[in-house]
C-alpha positions as a LaTeX table, in Angstrom:
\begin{tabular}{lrrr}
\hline
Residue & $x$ (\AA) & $y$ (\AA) & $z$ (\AA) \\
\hline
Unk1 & $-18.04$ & $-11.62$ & $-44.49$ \\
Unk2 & $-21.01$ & $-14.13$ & $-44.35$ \\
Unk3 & $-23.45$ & $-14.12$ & $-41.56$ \\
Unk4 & $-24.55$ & $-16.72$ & $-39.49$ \\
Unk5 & $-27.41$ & $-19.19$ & $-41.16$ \\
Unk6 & $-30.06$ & $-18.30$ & $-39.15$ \\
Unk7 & $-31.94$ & $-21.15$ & $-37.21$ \\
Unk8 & $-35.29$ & $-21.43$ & $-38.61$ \\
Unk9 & $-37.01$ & $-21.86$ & $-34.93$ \\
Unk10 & $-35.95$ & $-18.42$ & $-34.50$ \\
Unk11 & $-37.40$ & $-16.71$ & $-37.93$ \\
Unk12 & $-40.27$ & $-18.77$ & $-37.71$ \\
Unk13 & $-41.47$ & $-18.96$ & $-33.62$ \\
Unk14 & $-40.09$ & $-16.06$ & $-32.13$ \\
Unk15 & $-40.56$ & $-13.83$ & $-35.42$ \\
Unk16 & $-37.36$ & $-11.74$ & $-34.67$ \\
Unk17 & $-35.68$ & $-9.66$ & $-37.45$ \\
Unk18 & $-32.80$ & $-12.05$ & $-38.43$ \\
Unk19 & $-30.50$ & $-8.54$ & $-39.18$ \\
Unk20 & $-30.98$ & $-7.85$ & $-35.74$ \\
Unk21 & $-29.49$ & $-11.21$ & $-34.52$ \\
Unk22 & $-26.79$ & $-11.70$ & $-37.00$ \\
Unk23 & $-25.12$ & $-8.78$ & $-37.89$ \\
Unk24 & $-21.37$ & $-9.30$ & $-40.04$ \\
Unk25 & $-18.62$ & $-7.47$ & $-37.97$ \\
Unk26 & $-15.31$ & $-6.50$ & $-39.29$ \\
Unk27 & $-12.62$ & $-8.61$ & $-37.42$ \\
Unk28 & $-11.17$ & $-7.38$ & $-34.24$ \\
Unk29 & $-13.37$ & $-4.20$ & $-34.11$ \\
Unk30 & $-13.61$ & $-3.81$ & $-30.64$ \\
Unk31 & $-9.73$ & $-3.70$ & $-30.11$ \\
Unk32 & $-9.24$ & $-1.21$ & $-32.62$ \\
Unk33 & $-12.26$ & 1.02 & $-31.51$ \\
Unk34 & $-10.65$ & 1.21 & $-28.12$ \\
Unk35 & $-7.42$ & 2.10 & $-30.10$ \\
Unk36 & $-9.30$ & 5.04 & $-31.86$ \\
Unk37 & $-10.76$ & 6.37 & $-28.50$ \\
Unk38 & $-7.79$ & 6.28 & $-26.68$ \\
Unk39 & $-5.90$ & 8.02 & $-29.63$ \\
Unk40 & $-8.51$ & 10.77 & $-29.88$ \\
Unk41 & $-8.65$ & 11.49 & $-26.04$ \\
Unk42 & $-4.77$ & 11.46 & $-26.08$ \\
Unk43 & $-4.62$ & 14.00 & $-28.44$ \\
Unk44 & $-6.94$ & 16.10 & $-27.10$ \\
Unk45 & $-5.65$ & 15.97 & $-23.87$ \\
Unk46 & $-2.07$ & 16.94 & $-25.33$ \\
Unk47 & $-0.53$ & 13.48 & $-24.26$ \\
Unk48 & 1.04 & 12.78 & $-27.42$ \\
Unk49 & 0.97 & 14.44 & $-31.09$ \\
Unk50 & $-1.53$ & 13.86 & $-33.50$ \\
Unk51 & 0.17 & 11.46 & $-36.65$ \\
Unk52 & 0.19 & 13.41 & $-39.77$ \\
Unk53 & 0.41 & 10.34 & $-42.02$ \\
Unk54 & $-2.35$ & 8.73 & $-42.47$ \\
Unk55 & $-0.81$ & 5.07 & $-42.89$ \\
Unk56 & 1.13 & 5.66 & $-39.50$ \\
Unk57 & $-2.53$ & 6.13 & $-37.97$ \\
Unk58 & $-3.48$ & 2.91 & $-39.84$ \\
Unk59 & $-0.76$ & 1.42 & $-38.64$ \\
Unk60 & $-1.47$ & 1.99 & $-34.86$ \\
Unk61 & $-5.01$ & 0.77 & $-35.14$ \\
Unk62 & $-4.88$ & $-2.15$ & $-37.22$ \\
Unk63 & $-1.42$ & $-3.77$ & $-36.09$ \\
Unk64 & $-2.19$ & $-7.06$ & $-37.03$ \\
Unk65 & $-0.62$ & $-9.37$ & $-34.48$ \\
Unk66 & $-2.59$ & $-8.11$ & $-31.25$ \\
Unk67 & $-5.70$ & $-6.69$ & $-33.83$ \\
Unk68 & $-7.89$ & $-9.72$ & $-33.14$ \\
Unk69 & $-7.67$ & $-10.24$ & $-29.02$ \\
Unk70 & $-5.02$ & $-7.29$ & $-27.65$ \\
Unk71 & $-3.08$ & $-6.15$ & $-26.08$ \\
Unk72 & $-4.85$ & $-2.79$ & $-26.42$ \\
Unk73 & $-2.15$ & $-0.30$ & $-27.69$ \\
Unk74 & $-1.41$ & 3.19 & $-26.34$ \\
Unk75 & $-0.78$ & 5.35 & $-29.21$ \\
Unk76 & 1.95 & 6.92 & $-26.76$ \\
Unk77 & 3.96 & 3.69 & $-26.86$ \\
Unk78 & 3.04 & 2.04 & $-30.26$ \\
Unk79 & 2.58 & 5.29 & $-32.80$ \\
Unk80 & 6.43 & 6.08 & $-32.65$ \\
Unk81 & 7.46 & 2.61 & $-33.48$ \\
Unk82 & 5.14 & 2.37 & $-36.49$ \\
Unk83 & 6.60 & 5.83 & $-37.38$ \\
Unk84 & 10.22 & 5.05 & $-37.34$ \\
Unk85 & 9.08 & 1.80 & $-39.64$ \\
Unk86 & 9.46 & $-2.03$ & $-39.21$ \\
Unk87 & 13.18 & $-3.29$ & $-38.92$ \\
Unk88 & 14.31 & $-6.65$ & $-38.68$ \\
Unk89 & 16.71 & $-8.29$ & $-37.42$ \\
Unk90 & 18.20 & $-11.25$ & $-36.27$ \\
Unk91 & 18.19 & $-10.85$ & $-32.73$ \\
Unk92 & 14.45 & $-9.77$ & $-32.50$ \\
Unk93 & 13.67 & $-12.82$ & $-34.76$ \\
Unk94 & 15.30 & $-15.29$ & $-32.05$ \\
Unk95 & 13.81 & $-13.74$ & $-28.80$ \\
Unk96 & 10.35 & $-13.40$ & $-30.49$ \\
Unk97 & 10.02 & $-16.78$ & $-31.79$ \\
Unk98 & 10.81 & $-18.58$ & $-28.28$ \\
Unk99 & 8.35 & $-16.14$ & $-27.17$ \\
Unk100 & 5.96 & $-17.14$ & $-29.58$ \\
Unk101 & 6.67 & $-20.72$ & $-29.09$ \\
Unk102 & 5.93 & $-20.58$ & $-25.10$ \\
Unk103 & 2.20 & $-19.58$ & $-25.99$ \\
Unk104 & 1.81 & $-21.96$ & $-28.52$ \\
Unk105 & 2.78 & $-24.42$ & $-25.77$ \\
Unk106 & 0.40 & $-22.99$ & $-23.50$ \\
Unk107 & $-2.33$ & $-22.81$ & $-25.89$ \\
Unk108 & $-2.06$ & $-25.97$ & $-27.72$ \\
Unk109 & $-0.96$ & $-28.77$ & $-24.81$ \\
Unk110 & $-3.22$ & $-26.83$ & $-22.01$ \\
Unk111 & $-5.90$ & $-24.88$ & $-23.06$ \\
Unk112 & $-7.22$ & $-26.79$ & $-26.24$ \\
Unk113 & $-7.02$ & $-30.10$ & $-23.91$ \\
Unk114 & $-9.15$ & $-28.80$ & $-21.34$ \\
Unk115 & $-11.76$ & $-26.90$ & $-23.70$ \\
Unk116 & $-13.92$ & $-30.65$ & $-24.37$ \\
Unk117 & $-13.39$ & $-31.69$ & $-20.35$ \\
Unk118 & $-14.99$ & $-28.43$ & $-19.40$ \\
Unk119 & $-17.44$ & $-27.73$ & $-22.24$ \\
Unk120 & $-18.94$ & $-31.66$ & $-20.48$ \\
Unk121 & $-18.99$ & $-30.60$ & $-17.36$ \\
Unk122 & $-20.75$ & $-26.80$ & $-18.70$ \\
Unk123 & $-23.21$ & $-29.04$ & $-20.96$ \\
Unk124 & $-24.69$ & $-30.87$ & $-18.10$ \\
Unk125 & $-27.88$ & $-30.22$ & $-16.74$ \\
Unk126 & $-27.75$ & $-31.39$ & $-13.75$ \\
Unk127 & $-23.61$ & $-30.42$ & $-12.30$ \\
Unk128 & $-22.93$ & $-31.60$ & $-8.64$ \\
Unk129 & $-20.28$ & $-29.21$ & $-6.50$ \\
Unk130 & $-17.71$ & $-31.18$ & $-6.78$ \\
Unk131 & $-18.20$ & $-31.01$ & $-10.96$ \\
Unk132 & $-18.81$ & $-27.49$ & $-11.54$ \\
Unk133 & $-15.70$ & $-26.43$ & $-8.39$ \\
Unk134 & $-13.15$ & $-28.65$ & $-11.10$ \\
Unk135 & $-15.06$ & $-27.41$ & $-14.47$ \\
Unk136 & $-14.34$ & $-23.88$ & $-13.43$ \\
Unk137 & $-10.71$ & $-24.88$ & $-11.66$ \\
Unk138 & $-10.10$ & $-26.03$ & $-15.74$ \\
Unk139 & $-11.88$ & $-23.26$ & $-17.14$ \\
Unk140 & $-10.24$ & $-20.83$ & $-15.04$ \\
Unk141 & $-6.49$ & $-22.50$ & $-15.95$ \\
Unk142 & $-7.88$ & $-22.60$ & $-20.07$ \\
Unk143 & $-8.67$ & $-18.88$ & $-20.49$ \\
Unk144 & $-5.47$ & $-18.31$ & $-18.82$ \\
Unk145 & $-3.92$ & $-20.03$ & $-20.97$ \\
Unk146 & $-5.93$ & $-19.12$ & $-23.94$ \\
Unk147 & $-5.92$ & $-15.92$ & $-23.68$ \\
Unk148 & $-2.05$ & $-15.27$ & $-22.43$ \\
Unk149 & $-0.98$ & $-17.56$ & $-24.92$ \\
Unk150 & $-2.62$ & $-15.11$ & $-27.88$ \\
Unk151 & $-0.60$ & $-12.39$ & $-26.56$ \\
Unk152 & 3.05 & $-14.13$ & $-26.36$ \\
Unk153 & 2.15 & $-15.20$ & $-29.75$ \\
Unk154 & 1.05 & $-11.44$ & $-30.54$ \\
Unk155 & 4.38 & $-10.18$ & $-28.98$ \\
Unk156 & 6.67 & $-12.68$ & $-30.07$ \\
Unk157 & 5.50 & $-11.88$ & $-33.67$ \\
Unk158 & 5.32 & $-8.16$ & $-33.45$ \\
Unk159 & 9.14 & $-8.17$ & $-32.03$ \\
Unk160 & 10.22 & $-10.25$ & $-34.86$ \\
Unk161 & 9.04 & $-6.87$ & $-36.85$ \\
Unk162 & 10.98 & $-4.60$ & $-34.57$ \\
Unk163 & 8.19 & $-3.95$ & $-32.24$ \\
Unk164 & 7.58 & $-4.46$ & $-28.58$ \\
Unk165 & 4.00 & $-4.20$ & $-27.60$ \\
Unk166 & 2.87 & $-4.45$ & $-23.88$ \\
Unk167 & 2.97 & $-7.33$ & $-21.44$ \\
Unk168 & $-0.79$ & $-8.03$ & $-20.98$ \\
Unk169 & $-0.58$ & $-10.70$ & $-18.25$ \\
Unk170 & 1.93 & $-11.12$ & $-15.36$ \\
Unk171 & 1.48 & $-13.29$ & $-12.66$ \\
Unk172 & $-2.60$ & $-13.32$ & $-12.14$ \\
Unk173 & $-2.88$ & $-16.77$ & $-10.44$ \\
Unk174 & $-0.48$ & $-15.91$ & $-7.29$ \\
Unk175 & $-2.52$ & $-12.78$ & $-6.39$ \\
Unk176 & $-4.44$ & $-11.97$ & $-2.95$ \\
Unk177 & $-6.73$ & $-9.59$ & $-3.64$ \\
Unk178 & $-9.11$ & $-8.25$ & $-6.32$ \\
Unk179 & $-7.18$ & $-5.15$ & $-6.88$ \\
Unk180 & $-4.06$ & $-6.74$ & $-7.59$ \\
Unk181 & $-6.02$ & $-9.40$ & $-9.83$ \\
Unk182 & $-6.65$ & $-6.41$ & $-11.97$ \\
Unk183 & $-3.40$ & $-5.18$ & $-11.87$ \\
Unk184 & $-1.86$ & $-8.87$ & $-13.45$ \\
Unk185 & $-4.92$ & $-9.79$ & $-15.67$ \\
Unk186 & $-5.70$ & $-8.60$ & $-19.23$ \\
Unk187 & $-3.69$ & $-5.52$ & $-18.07$ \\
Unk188 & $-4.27$ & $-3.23$ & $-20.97$ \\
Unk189 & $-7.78$ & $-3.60$ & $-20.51$ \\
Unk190 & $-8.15$ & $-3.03$ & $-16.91$ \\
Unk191 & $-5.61$ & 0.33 & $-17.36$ \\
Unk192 & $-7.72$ & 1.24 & $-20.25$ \\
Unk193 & $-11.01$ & 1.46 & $-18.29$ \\
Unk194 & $-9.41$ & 3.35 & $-15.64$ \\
Unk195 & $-7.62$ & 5.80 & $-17.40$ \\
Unk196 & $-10.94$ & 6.01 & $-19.98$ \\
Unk197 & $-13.86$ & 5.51 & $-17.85$ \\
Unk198 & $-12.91$ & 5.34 & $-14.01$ \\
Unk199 & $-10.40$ & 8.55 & $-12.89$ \\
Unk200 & $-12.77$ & 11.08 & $-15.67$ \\
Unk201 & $-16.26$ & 9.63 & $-13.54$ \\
Unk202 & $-14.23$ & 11.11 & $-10.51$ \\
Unk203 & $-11.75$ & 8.12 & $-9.99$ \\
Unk204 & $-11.18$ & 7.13 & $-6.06$ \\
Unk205 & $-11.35$ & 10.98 & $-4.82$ \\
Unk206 & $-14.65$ & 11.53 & $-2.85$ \\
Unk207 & $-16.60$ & 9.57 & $-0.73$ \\
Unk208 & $-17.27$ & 6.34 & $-0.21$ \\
Unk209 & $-20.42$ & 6.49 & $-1.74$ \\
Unk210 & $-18.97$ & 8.21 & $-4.94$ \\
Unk211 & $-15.60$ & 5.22 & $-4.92$ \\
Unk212 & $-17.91$ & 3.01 & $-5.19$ \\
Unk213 & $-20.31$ & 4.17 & $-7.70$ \\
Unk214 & $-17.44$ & 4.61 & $-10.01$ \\
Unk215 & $-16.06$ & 1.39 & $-9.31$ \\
Unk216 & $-19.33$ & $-0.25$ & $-10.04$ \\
Unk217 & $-19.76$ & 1.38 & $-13.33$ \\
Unk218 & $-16.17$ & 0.93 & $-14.41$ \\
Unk219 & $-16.62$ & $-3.17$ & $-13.98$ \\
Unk220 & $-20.32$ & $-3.40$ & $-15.14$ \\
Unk221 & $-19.48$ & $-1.60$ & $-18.61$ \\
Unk222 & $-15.85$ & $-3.89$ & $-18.40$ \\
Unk223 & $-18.59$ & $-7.07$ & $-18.34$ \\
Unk224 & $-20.54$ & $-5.90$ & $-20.69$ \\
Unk225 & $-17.90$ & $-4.88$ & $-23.18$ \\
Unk226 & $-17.64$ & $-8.46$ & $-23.19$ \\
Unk227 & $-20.86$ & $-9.42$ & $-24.84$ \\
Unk228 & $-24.50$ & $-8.39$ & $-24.50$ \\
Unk229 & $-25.33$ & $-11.65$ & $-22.08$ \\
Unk230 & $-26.05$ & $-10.62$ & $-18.28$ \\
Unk231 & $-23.69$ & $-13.31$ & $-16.82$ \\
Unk232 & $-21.00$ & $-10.87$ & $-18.67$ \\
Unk233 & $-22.85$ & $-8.15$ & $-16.58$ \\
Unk234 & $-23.10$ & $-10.14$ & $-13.49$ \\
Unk235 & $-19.28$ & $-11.05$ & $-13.73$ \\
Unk236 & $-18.60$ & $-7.34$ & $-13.88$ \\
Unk237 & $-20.73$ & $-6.17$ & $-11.24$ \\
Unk238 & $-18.83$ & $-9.45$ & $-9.13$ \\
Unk239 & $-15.69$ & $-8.16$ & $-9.52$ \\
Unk240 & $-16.73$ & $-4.88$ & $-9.21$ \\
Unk241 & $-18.29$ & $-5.68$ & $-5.69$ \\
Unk242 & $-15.37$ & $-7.56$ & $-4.47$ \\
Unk243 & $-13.13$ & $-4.59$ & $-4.89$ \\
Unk244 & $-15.12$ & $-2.37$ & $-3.22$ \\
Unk245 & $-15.40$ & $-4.83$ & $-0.28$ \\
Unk246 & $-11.48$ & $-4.64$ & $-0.31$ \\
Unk247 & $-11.43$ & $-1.07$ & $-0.68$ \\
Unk248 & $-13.20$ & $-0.81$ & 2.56 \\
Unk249 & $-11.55$ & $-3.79$ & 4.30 \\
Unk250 & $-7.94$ & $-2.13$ & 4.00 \\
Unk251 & $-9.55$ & 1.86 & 4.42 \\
Unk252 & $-10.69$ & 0.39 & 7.73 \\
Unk253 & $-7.81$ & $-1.05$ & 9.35 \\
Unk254 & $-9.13$ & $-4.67$ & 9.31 \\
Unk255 & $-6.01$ & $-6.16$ & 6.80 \\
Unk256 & $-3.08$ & $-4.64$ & 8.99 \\
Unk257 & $-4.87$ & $-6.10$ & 12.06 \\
Unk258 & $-5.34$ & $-9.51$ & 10.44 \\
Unk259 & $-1.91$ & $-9.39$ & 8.86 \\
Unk260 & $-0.60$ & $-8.57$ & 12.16 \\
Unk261 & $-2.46$ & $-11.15$ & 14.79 \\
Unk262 & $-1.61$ & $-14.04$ & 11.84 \\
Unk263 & 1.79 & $-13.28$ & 10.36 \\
Unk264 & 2.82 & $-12.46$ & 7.15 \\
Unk265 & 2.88 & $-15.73$ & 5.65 \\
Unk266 & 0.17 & $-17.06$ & 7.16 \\
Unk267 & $-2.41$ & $-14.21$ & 6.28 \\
Unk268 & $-1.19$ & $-14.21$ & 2.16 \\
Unk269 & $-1.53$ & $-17.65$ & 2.19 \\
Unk270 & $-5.38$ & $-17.29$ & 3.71 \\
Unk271 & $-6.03$ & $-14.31$ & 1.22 \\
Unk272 & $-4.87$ & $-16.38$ & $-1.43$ \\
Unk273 & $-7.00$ & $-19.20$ & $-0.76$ \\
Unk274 & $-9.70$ & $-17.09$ & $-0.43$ \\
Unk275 & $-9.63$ & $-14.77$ & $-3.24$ \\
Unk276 & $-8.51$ & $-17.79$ & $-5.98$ \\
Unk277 & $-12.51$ & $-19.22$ & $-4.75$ \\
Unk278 & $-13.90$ & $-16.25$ & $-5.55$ \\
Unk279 & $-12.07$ & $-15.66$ & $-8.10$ \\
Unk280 & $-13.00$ & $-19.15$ & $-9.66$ \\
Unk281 & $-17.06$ & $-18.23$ & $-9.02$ \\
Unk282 & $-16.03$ & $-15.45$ & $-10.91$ \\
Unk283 & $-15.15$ & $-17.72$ & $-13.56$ \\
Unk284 & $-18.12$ & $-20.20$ & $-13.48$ \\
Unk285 & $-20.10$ & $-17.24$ & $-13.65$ \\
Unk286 & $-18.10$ & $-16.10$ & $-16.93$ \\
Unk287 & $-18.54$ & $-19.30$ & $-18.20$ \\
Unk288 & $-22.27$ & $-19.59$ & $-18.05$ \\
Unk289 & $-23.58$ & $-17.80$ & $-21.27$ \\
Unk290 & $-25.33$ & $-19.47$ & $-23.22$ \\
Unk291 & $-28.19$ & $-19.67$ & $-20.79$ \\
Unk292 & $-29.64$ & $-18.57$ & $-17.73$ \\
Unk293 & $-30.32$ & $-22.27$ & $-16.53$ \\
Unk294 & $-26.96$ & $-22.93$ & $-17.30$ \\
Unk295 & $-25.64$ & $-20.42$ & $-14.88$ \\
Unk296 & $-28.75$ & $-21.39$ & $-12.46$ \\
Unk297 & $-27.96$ & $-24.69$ & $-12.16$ \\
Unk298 & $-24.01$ & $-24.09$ & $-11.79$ \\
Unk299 & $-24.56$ & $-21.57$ & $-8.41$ \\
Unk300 & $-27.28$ & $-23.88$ & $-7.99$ \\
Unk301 & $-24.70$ & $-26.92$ & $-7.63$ \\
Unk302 & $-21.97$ & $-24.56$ & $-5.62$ \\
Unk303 & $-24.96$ & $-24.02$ & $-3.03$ \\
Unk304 & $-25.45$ & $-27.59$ & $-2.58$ \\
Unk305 & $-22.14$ & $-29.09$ & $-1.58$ \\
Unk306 & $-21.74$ & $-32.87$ & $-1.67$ \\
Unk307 & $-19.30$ & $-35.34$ & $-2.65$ \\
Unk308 & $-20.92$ & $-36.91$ & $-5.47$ \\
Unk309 & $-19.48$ & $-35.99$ & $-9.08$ \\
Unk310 & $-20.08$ & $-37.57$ & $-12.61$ \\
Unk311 & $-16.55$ & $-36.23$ & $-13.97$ \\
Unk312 & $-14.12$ & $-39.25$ & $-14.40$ \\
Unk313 & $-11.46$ & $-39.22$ & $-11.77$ \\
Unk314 & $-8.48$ & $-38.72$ & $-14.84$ \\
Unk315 & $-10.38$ & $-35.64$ & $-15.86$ \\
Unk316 & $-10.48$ & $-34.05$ & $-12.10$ \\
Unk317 & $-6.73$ & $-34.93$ & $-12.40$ \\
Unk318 & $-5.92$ & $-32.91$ & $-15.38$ \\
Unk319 & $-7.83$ & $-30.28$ & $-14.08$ \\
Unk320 & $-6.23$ & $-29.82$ & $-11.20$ \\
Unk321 & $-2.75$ & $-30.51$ & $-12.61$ \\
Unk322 & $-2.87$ & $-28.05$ & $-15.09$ \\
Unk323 & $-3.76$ & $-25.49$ & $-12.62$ \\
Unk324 & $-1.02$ & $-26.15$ & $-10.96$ \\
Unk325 & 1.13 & $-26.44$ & $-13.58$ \\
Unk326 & $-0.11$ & $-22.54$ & $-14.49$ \\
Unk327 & 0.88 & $-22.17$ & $-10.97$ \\
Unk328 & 4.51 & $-23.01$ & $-11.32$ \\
Unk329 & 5.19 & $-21.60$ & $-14.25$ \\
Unk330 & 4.06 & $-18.01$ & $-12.86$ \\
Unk331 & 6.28 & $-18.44$ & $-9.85$ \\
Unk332 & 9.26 & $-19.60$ & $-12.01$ \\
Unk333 & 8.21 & $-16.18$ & $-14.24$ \\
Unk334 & 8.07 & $-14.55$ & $-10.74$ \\
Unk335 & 11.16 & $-15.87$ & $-9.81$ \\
Unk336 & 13.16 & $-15.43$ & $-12.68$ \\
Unk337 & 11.74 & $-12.85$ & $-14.91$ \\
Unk338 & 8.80 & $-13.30$ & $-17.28$ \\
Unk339 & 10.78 & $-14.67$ & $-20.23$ \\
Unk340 & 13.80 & $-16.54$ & $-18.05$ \\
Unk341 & 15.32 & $-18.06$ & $-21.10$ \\
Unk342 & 16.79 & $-14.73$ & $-22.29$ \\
Unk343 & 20.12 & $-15.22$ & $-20.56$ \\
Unk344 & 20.19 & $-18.82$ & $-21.52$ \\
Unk345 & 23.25 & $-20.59$ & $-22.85$ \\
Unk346 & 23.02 & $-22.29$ & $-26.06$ \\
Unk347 & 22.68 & $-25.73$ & $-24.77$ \\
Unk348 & 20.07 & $-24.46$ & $-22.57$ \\
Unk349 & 17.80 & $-22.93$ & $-25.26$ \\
Unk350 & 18.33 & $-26.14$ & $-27.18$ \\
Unk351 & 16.72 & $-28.32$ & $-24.69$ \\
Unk352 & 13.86 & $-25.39$ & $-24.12$ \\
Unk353 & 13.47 & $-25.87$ & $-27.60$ \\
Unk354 & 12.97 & $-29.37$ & $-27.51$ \\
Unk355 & 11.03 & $-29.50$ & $-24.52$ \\
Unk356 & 8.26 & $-27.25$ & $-26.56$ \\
Unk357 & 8.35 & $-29.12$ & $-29.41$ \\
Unk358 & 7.71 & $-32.53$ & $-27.28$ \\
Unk359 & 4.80 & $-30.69$ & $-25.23$ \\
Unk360 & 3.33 & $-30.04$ & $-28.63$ \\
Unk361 & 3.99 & $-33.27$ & $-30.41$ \\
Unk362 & 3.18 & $-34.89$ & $-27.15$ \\
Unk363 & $-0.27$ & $-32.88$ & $-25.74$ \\
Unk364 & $-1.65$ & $-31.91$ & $-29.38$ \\
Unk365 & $-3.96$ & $-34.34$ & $-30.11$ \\
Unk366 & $-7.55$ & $-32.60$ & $-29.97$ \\
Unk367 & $-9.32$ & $-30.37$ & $-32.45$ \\
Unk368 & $-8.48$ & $-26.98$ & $-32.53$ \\
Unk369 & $-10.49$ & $-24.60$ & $-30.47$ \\
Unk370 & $-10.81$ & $-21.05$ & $-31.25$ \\
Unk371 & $-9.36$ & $-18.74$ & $-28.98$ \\
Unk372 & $-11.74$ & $-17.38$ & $-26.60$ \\
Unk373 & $-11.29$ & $-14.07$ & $-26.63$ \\
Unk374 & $-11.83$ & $-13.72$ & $-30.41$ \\
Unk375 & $-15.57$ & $-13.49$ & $-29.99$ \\
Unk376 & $-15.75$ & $-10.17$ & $-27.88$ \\
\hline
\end{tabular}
């Protein structure tokens, strides 16, 4: 693999060791390390059996379709499948490919459409409130997209060999609170670092003190798995703050009281509202790496509310649209299972199908982005 060209400004002014900046990586290798760790502590824990065949191991760790960006295999679910070899058949081949087509869809007609709108309003200098509160509204809705749509294309193409790997998103936009966030978003990760890294620090047995020391860890080194940039960091410890803030606010009472003085309804739909803000300064914050005045100027801009914005109104339209077209499809996923068009008729599928097809004929007309999570 070829590194990077190194920018001469770098060599020259700062005199850093170019190796040191650009190192070549083998593709995907922080997906299969955490496959090799959670293989080894499996087996030495006596969860499942250690593979005697070499290419079976090889098999587990380098699975191409979810090698690049996840979903991060157990060996307890995915070594027996790649033991008992790939079959195909016809069936698989149907249900994977309309899997496979529905994040397409969502990667091609959302995501890569709202990659240039947001990298504008990210590439200003000076954002107002109202630019950076709809940049990270449409960045929010494109790594969603992005991401999610990687793994139904990962899934849909592993099933068409005979193998089902793990859901790794469910229904992370209609959530409350940051614990069930984590529960709905990039699941394999999130059960990774708690069945890796948060119950052997001591897990939530102990104080307060200790809960929360754990929990901080767990989410700093989560953030900073994702690159070494302190937003990254700064996103983790976020996240990691917010759920010890809701650890305490159920522990002491103050949710079943609030629940109970506002009604059920009324209190999810305040939570809601609530925890999709912070999640989306979670998201701004996430966003902001490839500066610190970038990130200054965005929590800067969320300080400062006004009602002036430089994003054209169309823009703040799509933004806000495709959010909420994220939104409805999770509750119809919700509603009617995550792939509804299983136990549809033939005339059904046939206008699904065509429906895809137009979204992508219809929505694909920018440049390809890459998919997010391939750089971490």
């Amino acid at each position: 693999m070829r590194a990077k060209p190194i920018p001469p400004h770098i060599c020259e002014v700062d005199r850093i060791d170019p190796v040191l900046l650009y190192v070549a990586l083998p593709v995907g290798i922080s997906f299969y390390t955490f496959h090799a760790i959670s293989y080894a502590v499996d087996v030495y824990r006596g969860d499942v059996a250690a593979s005697r065949s070499y290419l079976d191991y090889l098999n587990f760790v380098m699975f191409f379709p979810q090698l690049v960006a996840g979903p991060i295999a157990r060996a307890s679910h995915l070594l027996p499948q790649v033991k008992k070899g790939f079959t195909v058949q016809i069936d698989d081949i149907y249900s994977g490919s309309q899997l496979f087509l529905f994040g397409l869809v969502k990667k091609l007609a959302i995501a890569d459409n709202l990659a240039p709108v947001v990298d504008r309003v990210f590439s200003n200098p000076n954002p107002t409130f109202i630019d950076i509160v709809f940049g990270g509204l449409g960045f929010m809705t494109q790594i969603y997209c992005d991401f999610s749509g990687y793994t139904d294309m990962a899934r849909g193409t592993a099933r068409m060999f005979g193998v089902s790997l793990l859901d790794n998103f469910k229904f992370p936009f209609l959530v409350a609170n940051p614990r069930d966030f984590w529960r709905n978003w990039h699941i394999s990760l999130s059960t990774w670092l708690r069945d890796y890294l948060f119950i052997p620090l001591g897990g939530s047995h102990g104080s307060h003190a200790f809960v929360t020391k754990n929990l901080m860890i767990t989410m700093l080194l989560g953030g900073l798995w994702h690159g070494a940039s302190w937003n990254f960091v700064l996103w983790g410890g976020f996240h990691g703050a917010c759920l010890v803030v809701h650890r305490m606010y159920v522990e002491n009472g103050v949710a079943t009281a609030l629940e109970k003085r506002l009604g059920g309804f009324s209190y999810e739909t305040v939570a809601w509202l609530i925890f999709t803000a912070l999640t989306l300064v979670g998201w701004i914050i996430f966003r902001c790496s490839q500066s610190a005045d970038q990130l200054v100027a965005a929590l800067s801009a969320l300080a400062h509310p006004s009602m002036a914005f430089n994003l054209r109104p169309t823009n703040m339209r799509w933004m806000a649209g495709a959010f909420l077209i994220v939104v409805g499809l999770q509750l119809w996923q919700r509603t009617f299972g995550p792939e509804p068009w299983k136990d549809w008729n033939y005339a059904q599928t046939g206008v699904w199908y065509v429906g895809c097809l137009l979204c992508l004929m219809w929505f694909d007309k920018q440049e390809r982005s890459p998919f997010i999570y391939f750089q971490f």
